[in-house]
N, C-alpha and C positions, 0 to 999 in steps of 0.2 A: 498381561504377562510380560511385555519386555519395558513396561515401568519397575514390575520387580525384576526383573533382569539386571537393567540400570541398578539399581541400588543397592543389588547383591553385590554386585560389580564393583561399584564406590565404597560399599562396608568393607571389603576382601580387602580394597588397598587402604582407608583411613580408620577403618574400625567403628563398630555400634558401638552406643553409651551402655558402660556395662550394665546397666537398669533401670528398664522403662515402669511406667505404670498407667493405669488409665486417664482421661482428660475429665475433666465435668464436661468438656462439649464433643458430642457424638462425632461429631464430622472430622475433628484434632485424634480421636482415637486415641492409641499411648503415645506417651509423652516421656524423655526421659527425667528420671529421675531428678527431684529437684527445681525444675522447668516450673511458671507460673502461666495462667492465664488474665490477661485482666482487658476489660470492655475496652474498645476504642473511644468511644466517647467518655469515659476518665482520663485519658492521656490527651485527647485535643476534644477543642470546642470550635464552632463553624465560626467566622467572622467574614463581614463584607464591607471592605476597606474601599470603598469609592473618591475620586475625585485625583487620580495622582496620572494627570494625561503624560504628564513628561517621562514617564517611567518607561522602561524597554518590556515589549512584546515579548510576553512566555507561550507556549504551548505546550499541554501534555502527547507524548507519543507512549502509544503500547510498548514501542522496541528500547526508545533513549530513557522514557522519562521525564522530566520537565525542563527546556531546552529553548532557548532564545529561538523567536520564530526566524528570525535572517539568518539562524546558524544553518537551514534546513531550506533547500529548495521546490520538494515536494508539496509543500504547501501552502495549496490554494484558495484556501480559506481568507475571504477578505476582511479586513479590521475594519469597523463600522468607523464614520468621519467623526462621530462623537465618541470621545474614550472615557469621557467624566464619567460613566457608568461601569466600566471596567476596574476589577478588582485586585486591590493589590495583593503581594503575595513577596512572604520575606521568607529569609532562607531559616530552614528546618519546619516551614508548612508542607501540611501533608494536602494535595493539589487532586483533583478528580474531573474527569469529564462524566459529569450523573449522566450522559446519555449513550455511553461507550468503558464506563465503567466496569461492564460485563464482560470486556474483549482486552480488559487489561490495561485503560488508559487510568494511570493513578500513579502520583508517585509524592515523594518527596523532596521539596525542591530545594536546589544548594543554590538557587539565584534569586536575587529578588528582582521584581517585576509586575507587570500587572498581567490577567489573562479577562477573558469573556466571562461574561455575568451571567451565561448560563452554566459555568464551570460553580464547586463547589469549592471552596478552602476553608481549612482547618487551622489553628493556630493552636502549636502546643502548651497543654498547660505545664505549670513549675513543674509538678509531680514525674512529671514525662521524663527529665534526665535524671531523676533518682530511680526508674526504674528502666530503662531502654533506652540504646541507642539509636540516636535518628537517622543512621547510614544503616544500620541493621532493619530497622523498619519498614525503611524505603526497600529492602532486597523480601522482606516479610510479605508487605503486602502485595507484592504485584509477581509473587508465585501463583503458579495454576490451583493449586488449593483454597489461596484468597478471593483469587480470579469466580471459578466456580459458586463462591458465597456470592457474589455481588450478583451474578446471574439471576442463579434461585430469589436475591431480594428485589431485582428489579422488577417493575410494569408498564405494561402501555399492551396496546391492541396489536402493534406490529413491531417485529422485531428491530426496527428502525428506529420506531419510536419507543422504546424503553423507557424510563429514569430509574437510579438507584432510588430506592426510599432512602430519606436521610434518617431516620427513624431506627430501620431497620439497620442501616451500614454503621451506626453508631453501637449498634450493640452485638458487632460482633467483634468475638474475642479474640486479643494480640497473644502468639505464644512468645512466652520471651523466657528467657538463661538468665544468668547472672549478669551483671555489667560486663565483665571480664570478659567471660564466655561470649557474648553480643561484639564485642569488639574484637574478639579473634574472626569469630564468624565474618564481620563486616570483612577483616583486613581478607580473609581466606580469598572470600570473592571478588575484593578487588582486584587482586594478585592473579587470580585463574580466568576472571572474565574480562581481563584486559588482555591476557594471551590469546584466548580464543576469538576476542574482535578483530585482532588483527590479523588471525586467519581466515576469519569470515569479510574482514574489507580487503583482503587479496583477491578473495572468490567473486566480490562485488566489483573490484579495478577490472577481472578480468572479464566475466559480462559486461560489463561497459564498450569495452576494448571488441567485443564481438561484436559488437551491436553498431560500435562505429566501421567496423571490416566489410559486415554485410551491407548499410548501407551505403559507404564507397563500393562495395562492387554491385549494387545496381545501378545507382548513380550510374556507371562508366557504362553498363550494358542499355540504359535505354538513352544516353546519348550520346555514346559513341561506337554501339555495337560491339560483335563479336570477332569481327576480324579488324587485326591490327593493320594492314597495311590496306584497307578502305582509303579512298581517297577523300579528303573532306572540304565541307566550301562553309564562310561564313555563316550563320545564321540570319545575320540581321538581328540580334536579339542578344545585347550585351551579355545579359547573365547566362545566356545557354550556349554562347560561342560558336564555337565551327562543329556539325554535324558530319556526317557521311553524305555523300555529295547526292547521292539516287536517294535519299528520305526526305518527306516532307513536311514543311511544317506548320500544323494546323490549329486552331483553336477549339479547347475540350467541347463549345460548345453544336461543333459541328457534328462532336461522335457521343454526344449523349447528351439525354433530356436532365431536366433539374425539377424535382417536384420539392416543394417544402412542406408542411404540416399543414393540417385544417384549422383555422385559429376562428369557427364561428364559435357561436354561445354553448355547443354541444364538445365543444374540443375538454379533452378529461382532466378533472379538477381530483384531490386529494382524495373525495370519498368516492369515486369510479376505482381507486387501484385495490385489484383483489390477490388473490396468494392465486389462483389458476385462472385459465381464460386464454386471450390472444395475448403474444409479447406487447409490450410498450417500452419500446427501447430508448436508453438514454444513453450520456456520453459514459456512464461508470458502466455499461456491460461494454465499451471498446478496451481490450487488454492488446497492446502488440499488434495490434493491428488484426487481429481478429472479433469476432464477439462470441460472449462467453454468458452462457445462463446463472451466471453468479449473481446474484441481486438483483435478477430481471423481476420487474414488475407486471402485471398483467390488468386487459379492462377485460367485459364482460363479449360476449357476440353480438349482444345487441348496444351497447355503445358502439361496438367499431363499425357495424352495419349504419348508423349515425354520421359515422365520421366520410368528409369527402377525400381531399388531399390528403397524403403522406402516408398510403396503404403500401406497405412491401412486399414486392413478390421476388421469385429466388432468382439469384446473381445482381439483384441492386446491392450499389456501394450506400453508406451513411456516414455522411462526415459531419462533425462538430463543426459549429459555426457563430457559435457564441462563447466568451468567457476561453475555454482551453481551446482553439482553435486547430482544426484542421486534420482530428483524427480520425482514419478511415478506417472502414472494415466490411467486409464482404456479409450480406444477407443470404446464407446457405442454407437452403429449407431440409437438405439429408442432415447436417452438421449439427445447427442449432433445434432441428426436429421438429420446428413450425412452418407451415406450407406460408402462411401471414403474419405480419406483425403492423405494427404503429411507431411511429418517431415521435418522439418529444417535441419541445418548441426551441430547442436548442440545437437541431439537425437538421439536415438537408436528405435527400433521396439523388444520388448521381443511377441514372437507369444507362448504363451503353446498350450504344445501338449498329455502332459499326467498326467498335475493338473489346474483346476479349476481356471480363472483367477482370480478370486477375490480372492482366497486364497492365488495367489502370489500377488494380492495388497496386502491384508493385513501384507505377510511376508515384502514387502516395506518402510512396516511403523513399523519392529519391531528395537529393539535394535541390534539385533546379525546383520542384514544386514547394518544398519549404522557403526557398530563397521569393516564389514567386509569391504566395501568400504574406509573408512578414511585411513585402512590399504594398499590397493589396489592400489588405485588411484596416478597417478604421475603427475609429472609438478609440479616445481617449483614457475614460475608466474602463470600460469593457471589450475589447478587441471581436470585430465581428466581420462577417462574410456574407454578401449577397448575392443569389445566383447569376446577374452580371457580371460580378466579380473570379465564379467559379467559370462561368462560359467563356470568358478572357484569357484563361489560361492556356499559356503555348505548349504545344507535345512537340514532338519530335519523332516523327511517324514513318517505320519501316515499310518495305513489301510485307504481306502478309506471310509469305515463307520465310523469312528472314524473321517478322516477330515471333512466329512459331518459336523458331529456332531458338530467340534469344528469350521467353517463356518458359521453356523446358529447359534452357541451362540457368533460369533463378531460379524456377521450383525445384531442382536439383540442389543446388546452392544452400539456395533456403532450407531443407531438410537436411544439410550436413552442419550449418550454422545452427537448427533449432537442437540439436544431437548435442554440439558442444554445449551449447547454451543451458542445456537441460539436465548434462554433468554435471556441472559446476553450478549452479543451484541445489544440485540435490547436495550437492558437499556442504553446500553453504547452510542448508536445512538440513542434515546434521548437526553439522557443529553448533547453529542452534539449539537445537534436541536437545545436546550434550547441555550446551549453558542452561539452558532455562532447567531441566535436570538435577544437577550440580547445585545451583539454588536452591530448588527443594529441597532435597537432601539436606541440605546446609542447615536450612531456617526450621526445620521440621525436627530437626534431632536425629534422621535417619544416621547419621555421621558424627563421632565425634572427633571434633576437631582442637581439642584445648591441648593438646600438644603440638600440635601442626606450626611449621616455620617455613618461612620462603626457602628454596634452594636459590643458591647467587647467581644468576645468569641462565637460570633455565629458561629455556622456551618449548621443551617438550610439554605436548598435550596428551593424558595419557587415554587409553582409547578400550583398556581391560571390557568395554562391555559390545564391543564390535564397531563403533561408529568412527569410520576412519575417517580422519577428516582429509580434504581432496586438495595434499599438499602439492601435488606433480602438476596438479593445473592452476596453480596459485603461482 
C-alpha cells in the first residue's frame, strides 16, 4: 500500500502515460503504450578480458554502482597478489557481483577497469545503442523490480551462498521507451538523484559528526572523569597523560581473563554451520559496538558440546583480532536471546572479573584504546592481536563509586547520542525510499516524463507522498 501511495503521489505531480497495455512478461505487468521488451542477452554478451594487471581496481556497490575501489573506504575486501586473472571491464559494461546480484550489486560501468574473476561482465553488442541507452539501463537494472528477478533466478544451499544463473539472467527481459524517451528518463534522474544525495550525505556528515562527539565524550569521562576541577598527576604513559590523581593505573590483564577459540580438529568447518542451533559469532554480527542476530550463523549442540575454549557466557566482551581489528561488543544473553554462543577464529573472549562490563565497552570505544592497539598490533598483510597484547593494555581506573557515577553518566549519554543518531538515519532512509522509488517509477513507465525539464537552480525535493526528508538535522 504505501508503494502505491508513492506513485499515486508521483503520477499527481508528473502524470501516467496516457496508455498502458499488457507486457508478454508477467512480472513487467502493463506497460505503456509503445514501450518494447527485449532479452538481455540480445543487448550484451559475457566476456572475460584477462591479463590487464596495470589497470585500476573496480568494485560493484548496491548503493554507487560501479566505483573505483580507492574511491571507497568501506572496503575490505582484499585484491589477490596475482591480478592476471582479474577481468577487465570498459566503460558502457554491464558489471555483476553473481553472488549478491540479488541484493542489487549490478550495474553499468562509466569506468574502465579490471574487477574479480568471480564477478560477471557483459559487453555490449552494436544492436544495444540502436535500441537503449546505457545510462538508462544502468538506472533499469538495479530497480527493486529487476533486483527481485535476480533473486527468484539465483541458487545455492544458503543464502550466502547464492549465484545468479547466467542462463537465467540472460533471459530476462529490458523494458525500454524510445531512444528519446530513454534519455529524458536518464537526464530526469540524474537531475533528481543528484539533489537527494546531497541531502542524504548531509544526513551521513552529520552521523559522522555524532559518532566523533560521543566518542570524545567518553574519551574525557574514562580519563579524566567527571569532575573538572580533580586534581591530576602524570600517568607515566605518554599517550594517556595526566589522569586524576586518587585513580589508578592498571593493566586489562589484571581485571579480566582472555579466552581465545578452540582451534583442535573438532573446531567448526563450512559444513557444521546450520540456519538454528547455538550462535557462532563472528566479526560481521559486531554493529556499533553491539551484537546483532543479523547474519548469525549457528552449529549444532552437539558440536559446541565438542568444542573446549571460546564458549560465551553473558557479560563476556568479543573483540576482533584478526584482519579489522579491535571491535568490541557486549555477549548479552536477555538482548541477543542466547544463554551460549561460540567465537570464531577471528576473536577473542575478554571475561571481566573486577570491572563492570560495560564500562570496559565503553573504555573500547574510547580514544586511548584505539591509539593503544594501532600501536600494538602486528602483521604486516594482516594486522593482528594476541592476548598478551590485550593483557598489556593500560586502564585508567576510578573508585568504584566514582566509576559507578561515570557509567550512568555514558549510559545516559549514549541513549541521547543513539536518539540523535537514530533521527537522522531514519531521514537518511527516507530519502532513500524516495530515490530508489523515483527510479522505479521512472524506468517502469509508472510516470511520464517526455515533457519534464530541469527547473534552473532548484534544489527543492518534493515530498507530495509524506517522506520528509530530515533537512533541520542536515
Amino acid at each position: 500500500m504505501a508503494e502505491e501511495n508513492k506513485t499515486a503521489a508521483m503520477q499527481a505531480k508528473y502524470g501516467p502515460y496516457p496508455a498502458y497495455h499488457p507486457s508478454n512478461t508477467e512480472w513487467l505487468g502493463d506497460i505503456p503504450e509503445g514501450w518494447l521488451t527485449i532479452q538481455i542477452g540480445r543487448l550484451f554478451r559475457r566476456v572475460k578480458r584477462t591479463g590487464f594487471i596495470d589497470k585500476e581496481l573496480l568494485s560493484v556497490y548496491r548503493d554507487y554502482g560501479v566505483v573505483p575501489k580507492s574511491s571507497r573506504d568501506d572496503n575490505n575486501n582484499k585484491a589477490s597478489e596475482d591480478l592476471s586473472p582479474y577481468q577487465l571491464v570498459k566503460k558502457n559494461d554491464l558489471v555483476l557481483n553473481k553472488m549478491k546480484t540479488w541484493q542489487g550489486s549490478i550495474a553499468v560501468s562509466n569506468y574502465e577497469g579490471i574487477v574479480s574473476p568471480a564477478y560477471f561482465v557483459y559487453e555490449p553488442e552494436e544492436k544495444l545503442f540502436e535500441a537503449a541507452d546505457p545510462k538508462y539501463v544502468h538506472f533499469l537494472v538495479r530497480n527493486p523490480m529487476y533486483v527481485a528477478q535476480y533473486l527468484r533466478r539465483s541458487k545455492g544451499i544458503r543464502v550466502s551462498q547464492w549465484d545468479l544463473d547466467p542462463g537465467e539472467f540472460q533471459r530476462i527481459e529490458l523494458l525500454l521507451p524510445s531512444i528519446p524517451e530513454q534519455a529524458k528518463i536518464a537526464a530526469f534522474l540524474d537531475h533528481e538523484t543528484a539533489k537527494i544525495d546531497a541531502l542524504i550525505a548531509k544526513q551521513q556528515r552529520l552521523i559522522a559528526l555524532l559518532e566523533e562527539k560521543r566518542q570524545a565524550v567518553i574519551s574525557h569521562a574514562v580519563t579524566k572523569g567527571l569532575n573538572p576541577d580533580a586534581p591530576l598527576r602524570p600517568s607515566g604513559i605518554d599517550w594517556l597523560g595526566e589522569v586524576p590523581a586518587h585513580w589508578e593505573v592498571k593493566k586489562l590483564k589484571h581485571l579480566a581473563d582472555f579466552i581465545d577459540g578452540d582451534r583442535s580438529s573438532a573446531y567448526p568447518s563450512d559444513g557444521d554451520i546450520l540456519e538454528h542451533g547455538v550462535p557462532f559469532v563472528s566479526s560481521k554480527n559486531i554493529v556499533n559496538f553491539r551484537l546483532t542476530q543479523k547474519n548469525l550463523n549457528f552449529i549444532s549442540e552437539s558440536k559446541f558440546s565438542s568444542l573446549g575454549r571460546g564458549k560465551l557466557i553473558d557479560q563476556d566482551l568479543v573483540i576482533t583480532v584478526r584482519g579489522t581489528i579491535g571491535h568490541v561488543a557486549k555477549f548479552d544473553a536477555d538482548i541477543i536471546g542466547f544463554k551460549t554462543g561460540f567465537i570464531n577464529a577471528q576473536m577473542t573472549i575478554i571475561r571481566p572479573q573486577f570491572v563492570p562490563a560495560d564500562y570496559l565497552l565503553f573504555l573500547s570505544e574510547s580514544n586511548i584504546w584505539k591509539a593503544q592497539l594501532d600501536i600494538a598490533a602486528y602483521g604486516s598483510t594482516v594486522r593482528q592481536l594476541s592476548n598478551p597484547i590485550l593483557g598489556n593494555l593500560d586502564i585508567a581506573l576510578p573508585p568504584d563509586d566514582e566509576l559507578n557515577s561515570i557509567l550512568e553518566y555514558l549510559q545516559a549519554a549514549e541513549a541521547k547520542f543513539d536518539e540523535l543518531t537514530s533521527f537522522a538515519r531514519t531521514g537518511s532512509d527516507l530519502l532513500k525510499e524516495r530515490r530508489t522509488a523515483l527510479i522505479s517509477a521512472a524506468v517502469t513507465g509508472k510516470i511520464d516524463l517526455r515533457d519534464w525539464h530541469p527547473s534552473e537552480g532548484s534544489t527543492e525535493i518534493s515530498t507530495e507522498d509524506g517522506d520528509q526528508p530530515n533537512e533541520a538535522l542536515a
